[in-house]
N, C-alpha and C positions, 0 to 999 in steps of 0.2 A: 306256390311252393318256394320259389326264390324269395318273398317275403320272412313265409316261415323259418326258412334258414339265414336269413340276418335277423332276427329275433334271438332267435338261439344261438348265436355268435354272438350277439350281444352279450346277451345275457351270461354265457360262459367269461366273456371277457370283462364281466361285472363281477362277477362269482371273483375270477381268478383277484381284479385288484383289489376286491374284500380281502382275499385269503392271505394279498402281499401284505396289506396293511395290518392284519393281524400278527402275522409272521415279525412284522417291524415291532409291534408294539409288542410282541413277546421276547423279541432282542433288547427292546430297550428294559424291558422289566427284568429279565434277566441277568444285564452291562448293569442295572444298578443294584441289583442282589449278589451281582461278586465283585459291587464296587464294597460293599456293606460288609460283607464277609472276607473281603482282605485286608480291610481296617480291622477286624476283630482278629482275624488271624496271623495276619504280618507278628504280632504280638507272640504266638504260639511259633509258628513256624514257615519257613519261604518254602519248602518242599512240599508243605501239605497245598500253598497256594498254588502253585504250578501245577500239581495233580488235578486239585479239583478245575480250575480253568480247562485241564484241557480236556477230562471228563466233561463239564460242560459245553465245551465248543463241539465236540464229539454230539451229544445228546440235539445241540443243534440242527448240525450238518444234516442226522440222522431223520429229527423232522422235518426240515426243508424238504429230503429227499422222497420222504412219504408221502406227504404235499404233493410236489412234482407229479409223483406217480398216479395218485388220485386224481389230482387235476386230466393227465393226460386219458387215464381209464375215463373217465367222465367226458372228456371230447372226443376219444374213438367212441363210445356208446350213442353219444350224440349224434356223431356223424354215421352210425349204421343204422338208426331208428330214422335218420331223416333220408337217407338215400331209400328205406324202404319205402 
């Protein structure tokens, strides 16, 4: 049983640095899609750039946190299938 549950802690804690390393690499796609779009916009206008940065910082935060929550849904489930 104690095997079984460092597998599955493994494995969550595999999962999870899959998930950070995504989460990074959608930050970084992101940081250079309103690096892109503030050279195109600087042109047009500073207010529309401040809007959309912080709608997208927002859109961020907001996935991170559903992340989070999943991740955590996903270790309490773990850990009540395994204490069964």
């Amino acid at each position: 049983m104690i095997i079984i549950s460092i597998i599955i802690i493994v494995i969550i804690i595999i999962i999870i640095i899959i998930i950070i390393i995504i989460i990074i690499i959608i930050i970084i796609i992101i940081i250079i899609i309103i690096i892109i779009i503030i050279i195109i916009i600087i042109i047009i206008s500073i207010i529309i750039i401040i809007i959309i940065i912080i709608m997208i910082i927002i859109i961020i935060i907001i996935i991170i946190i559903i992340i989070i929550i999943i991740i955590i849904i996903i270790i309490i489930i773990i850990t009540i299938i395994i204490n069964l």
